[in-house]
N, C-alpha and C positions, 0 to 999 in steps of 0.2 A: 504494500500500500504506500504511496505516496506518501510524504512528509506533511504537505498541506490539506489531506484527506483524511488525517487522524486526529481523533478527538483530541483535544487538549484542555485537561482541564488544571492546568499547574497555577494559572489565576488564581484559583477560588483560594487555595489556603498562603498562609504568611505564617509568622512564628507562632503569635498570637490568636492564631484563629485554626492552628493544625491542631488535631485533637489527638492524636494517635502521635507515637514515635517509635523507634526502630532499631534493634540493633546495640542499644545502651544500655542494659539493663544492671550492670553492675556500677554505673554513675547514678544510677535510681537508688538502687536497691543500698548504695554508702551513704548518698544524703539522709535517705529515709532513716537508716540506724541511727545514724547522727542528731535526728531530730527527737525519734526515740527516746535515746538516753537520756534528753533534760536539758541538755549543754551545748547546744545549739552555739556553733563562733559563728560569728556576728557576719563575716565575709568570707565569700567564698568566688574561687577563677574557677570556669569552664573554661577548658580551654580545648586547640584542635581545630584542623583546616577549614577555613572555610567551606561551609554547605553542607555541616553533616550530622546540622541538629540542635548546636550549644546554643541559639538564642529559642528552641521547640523548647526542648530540657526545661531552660529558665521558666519560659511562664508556665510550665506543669507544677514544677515546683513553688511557684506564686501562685496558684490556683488553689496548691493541695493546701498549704499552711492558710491560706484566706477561708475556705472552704469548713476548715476544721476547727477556726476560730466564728462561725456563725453556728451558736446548736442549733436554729431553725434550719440548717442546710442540712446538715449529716444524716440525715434519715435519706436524700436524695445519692449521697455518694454511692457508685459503684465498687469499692476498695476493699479489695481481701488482703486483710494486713498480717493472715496466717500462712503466708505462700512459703512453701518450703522449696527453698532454692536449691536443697541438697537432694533433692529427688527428681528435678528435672531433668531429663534423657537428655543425652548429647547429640547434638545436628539430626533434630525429628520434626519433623513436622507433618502429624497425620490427622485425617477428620472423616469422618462418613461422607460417603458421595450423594446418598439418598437424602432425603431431606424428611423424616420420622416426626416431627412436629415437637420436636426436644432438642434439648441443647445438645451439642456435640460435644466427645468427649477430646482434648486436644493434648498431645506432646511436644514440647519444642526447645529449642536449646537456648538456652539463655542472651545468647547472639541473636536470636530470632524472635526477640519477643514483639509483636504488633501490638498495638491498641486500636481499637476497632474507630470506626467513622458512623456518626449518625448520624452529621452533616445532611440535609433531603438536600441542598441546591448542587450535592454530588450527581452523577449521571444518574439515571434511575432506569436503566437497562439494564443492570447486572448489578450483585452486591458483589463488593472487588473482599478480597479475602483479607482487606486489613478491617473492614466493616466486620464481619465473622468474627474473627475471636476480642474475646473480653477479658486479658489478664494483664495487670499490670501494677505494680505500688503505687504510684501515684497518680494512676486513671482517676479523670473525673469526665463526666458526662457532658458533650457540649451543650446540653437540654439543660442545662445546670445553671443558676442563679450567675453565679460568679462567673462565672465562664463568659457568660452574657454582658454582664455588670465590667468586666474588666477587659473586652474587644470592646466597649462601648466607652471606656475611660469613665466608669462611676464608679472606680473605688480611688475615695482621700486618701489613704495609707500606702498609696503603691504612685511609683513613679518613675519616671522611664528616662534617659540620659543618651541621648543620640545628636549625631551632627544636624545642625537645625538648617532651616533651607535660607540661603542667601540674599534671595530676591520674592516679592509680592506674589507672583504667579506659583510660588512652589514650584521651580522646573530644576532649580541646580541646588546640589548640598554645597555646605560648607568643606572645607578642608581639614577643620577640627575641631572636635570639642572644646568649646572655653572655657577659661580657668573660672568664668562666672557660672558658666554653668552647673561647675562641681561644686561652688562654693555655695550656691543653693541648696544643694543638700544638706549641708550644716544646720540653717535651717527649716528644712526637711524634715531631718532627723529629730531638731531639737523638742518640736511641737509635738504634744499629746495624742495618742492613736485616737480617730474618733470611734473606732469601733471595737477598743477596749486589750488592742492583742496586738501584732506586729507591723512595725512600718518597714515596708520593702523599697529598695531602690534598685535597679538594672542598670546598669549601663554597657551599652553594645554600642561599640566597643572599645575596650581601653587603648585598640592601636591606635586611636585614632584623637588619642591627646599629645599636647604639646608638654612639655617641661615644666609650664606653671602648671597646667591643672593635672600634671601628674602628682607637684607637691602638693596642691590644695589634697588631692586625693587621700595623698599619705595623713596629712593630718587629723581628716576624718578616718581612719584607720586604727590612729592610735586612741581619738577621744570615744572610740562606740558605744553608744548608751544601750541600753536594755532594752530588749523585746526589738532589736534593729536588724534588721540584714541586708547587706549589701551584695551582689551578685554582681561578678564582671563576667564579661565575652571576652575573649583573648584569643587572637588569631594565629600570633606569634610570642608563642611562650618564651622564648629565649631573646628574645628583646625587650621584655617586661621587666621595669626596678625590680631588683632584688630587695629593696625594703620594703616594696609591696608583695612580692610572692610572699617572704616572710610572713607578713601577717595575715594570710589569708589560708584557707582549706584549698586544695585543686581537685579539681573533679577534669580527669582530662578523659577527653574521648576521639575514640581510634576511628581511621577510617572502616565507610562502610562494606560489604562483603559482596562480592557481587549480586550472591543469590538475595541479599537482602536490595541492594540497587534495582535488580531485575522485577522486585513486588512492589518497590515505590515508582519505578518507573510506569510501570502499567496502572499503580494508582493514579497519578499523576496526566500521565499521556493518555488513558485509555486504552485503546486498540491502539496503541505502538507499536510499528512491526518489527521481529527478530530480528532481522536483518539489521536493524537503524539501532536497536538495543546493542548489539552486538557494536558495533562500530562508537557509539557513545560510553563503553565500561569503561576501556584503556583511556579514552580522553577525562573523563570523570575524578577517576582515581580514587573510588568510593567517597565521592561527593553528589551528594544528589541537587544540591544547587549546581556545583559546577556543569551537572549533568541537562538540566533544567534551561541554565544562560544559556549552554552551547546548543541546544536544540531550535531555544525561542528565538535565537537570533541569526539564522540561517548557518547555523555550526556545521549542518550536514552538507549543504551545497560547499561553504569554505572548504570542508576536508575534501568531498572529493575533486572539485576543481584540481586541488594542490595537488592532487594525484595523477590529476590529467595533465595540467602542465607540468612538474618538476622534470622530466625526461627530455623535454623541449629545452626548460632554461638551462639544464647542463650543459647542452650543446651549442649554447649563444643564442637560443634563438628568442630577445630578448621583447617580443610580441605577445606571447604568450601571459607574460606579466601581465600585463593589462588587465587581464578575466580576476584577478586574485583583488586587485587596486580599485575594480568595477564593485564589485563584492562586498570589500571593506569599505568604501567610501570614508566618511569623518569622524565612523562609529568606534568610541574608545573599547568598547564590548566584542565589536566585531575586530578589532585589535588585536585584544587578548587572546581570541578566537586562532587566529593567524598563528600565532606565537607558540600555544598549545599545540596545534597542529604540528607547525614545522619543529618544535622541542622534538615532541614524541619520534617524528620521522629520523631524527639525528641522533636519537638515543638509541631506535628499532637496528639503524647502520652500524652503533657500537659494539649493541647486543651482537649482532653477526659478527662485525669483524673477529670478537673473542671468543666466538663459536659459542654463545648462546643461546637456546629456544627462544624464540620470538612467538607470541600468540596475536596473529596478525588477525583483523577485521573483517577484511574480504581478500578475494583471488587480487582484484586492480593492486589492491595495498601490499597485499608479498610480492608480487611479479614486477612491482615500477621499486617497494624498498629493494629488493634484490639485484633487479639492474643497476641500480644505483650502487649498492655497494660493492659490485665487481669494477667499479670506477674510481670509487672514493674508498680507496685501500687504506688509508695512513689515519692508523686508530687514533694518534695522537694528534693529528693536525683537526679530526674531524671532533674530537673531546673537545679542542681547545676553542674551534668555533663556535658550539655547543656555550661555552664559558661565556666566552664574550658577547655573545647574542643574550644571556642571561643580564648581564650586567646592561647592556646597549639596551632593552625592554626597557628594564627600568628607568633607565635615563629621560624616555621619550612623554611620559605625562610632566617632569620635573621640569624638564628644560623645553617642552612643549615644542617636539619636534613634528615637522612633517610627517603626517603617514606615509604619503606615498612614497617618500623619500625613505623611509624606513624600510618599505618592504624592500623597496630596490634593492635597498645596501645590505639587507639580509640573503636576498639572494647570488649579492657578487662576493660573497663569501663563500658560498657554496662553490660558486663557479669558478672563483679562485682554486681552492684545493681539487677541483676537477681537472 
């Protein structure tokens, strides 16, 4: 099927409005104890690549603790808080195919745990198999008060810490959180719960502070009053203060598995067909955002164009560019797109030069990487353009280079060591 022929339903959810998550279960399953025992610290990093859940995660866990703090709700939660994790079967996932008019009985490995969708503006031709099962620690129902209450911004005690938009129209964000922005919290935090129980703050995400409102940060870190929690999003852990990881929990989470990619993608996309699943895993890199951008923004035509031409541009024939520069137009997304693509192509070259397996996508993608690297022999020359294309990417939002001029010069590198 077509790209433009399959349902798409990846709109409908955002962090705060996904009901279900994937794949996490033992970053559930340690906040959950943690809350547990009494002794709840005040701040906690999620951290882990982009798209693979940590801003889902957070507002489950602002839902669960809001949820548990109204007794008028709790009779509505879904939550079996007696799950024995030490009896779940390893990599299972089995259910009745009949449909008996009772609940199904289900096994699954801890890697695998869904929460279900009761979302109705979902497609309503099929219930996708993350709607089916119902286990999880911190499931709460999107029919659910809070749920409602906090996609809807009605709860005082909770508050969200994102780059704000620049201009009147809401079209462009900022470049960073401001040191005003964190110093809000202060007081935020200082002011009385109106609803008797914990005041939350998120912010998603901490990459994307400058120096002051890193320290403002730290200094709410050290003053945390009672009944506060603060939750970060952290995209790159190893670039985060060290006086802030210090005082904080991590809850770090791994990329996703494919066979768990392969069930959100078909939530997501609907009838998405193998073939285009298959070509979006490697590019993804068990990111299901990642997987999502490269889709919605012509990711599949960029990849294979580049497969049509790369055999052209090694041979000078410098026309062919054109289709790629057509493609990407002034799109900083469909950029990235570009970048991803041609990485993976140059790493698939490396793979082989050192007699690697390579798990290629389609027949086009081994027959043009393969020709290709009976050409581009010299593993070391081909690493080091690899390198420096890493570092020259980066450069191009900073110093606000040309695109078109960018892909050019990525590919007269290639054509150089050809």
């Amino acid at each position: 099927m077509a790209q433009n022929q399959e349902i798409n339903n990846s709109e409908i959810y955002t962090p705060i409005t996904t009901p279900f998550l994937i794949g996490h279960l033992d970053a559930e399953k340690e906040f959950l104890d943690a809350f547990k025992s009494g002794n709840l610290h005040h701040s906690w990093i999620i951290s882990g690549e982009k798209g693979i859940g940590k801003a889902t995660l957070a507002y489950r866990i602002i839902r669960y603790i809001f949820s548990l703090q109204n007794q008028d709700l709790i009779s509505d939660l879904s939550l079996d808080t007696n799950l024995d994790l030490n009896k779940v079967e390893e990599n299972s996932l089995t259910f009745d195919e009949e449909d008996d008019g009772e609940d199904d009985d289900f096994s699954f490995s801890s890697s695998d745990l869904i929460v279900p969708d009761s979302n109705e503006k979902k497609s309503d031709t099929k219930d996708s198999l993350l709607q089916s099962i119902d286990s999880s620690p911190l499931k709460l129902s999107p029919k659910n008060p809070i749920f409602e209450r906090l996609v809807a911004g009605g709860i005082t005690d909770f508050k969200i810490v994102e780059r704000e938009y620049s201009d009147a129209s809401k079209t462009k964000l900022k470049s960073e959180i401001s040191v005003e922005q964190i110093r809000d919290l202060k007081e935020f935090f200082s002011k009385t719960s109106s609803e008797g129980g914990y005041k939350i703050a998120l912010i998603d995400s901490v990459d994307d502070m400058n120096s002051n409102s890193s320290n403002a940060l730290l200094k709410i870190l050290e003053e945390a009053p009672n009944k506060s929690l603060l939750i970060l999003i952290c995209n790159n852990f190893e670039g985060l203060l060290d006086t802030i990881k210090s005082r904080c929990r991590v809850l770090k989470l791994h990329p996703l598995s494919d066979e768990n990619m392969e069930l959100l993608l078909h939530e997501y996309l609907g009838d998405v067909s193998d073939e285009n699943i298959k070509k979006l895993l490697p590019l993804a890199r068990g990111s299901i955002g990642t997987a999502l951008n490269f889709y919605n923004n012509n990711g599949l035509e960029i990849l294979n164009t580049f497969y049509s031409i790369i055999p052209n541009v090694l041979t000078k024939k410098n026309k062919s560019i054109l289709d790629i520069i057509t493609l990407v137009g002034n799109s900083e997304i469909k950029l990235k797109i570009f970048e991803q693509v041609y990485l993976t192509f140059l790493e698939n070259i490396i793979k082989l030069s050192a007699g690697l397996d390579v798990n290629f996508a389609s027949e086009t993608e081994e027959k043009t990487t393969k020709l290709c690297a009976n050409y581009l022999t010299n593993f070391d020359k081909i690493y080091k353009i690899r390198e420096d294309l890493l570092n020259y990417f980066e450069l191009v939002p900073v110093l606000n280079l040309d695109y078109m001029a960018t892909i050019i010069s990525s590919f007269e590198r290639l054509k150089n060591a050809y």
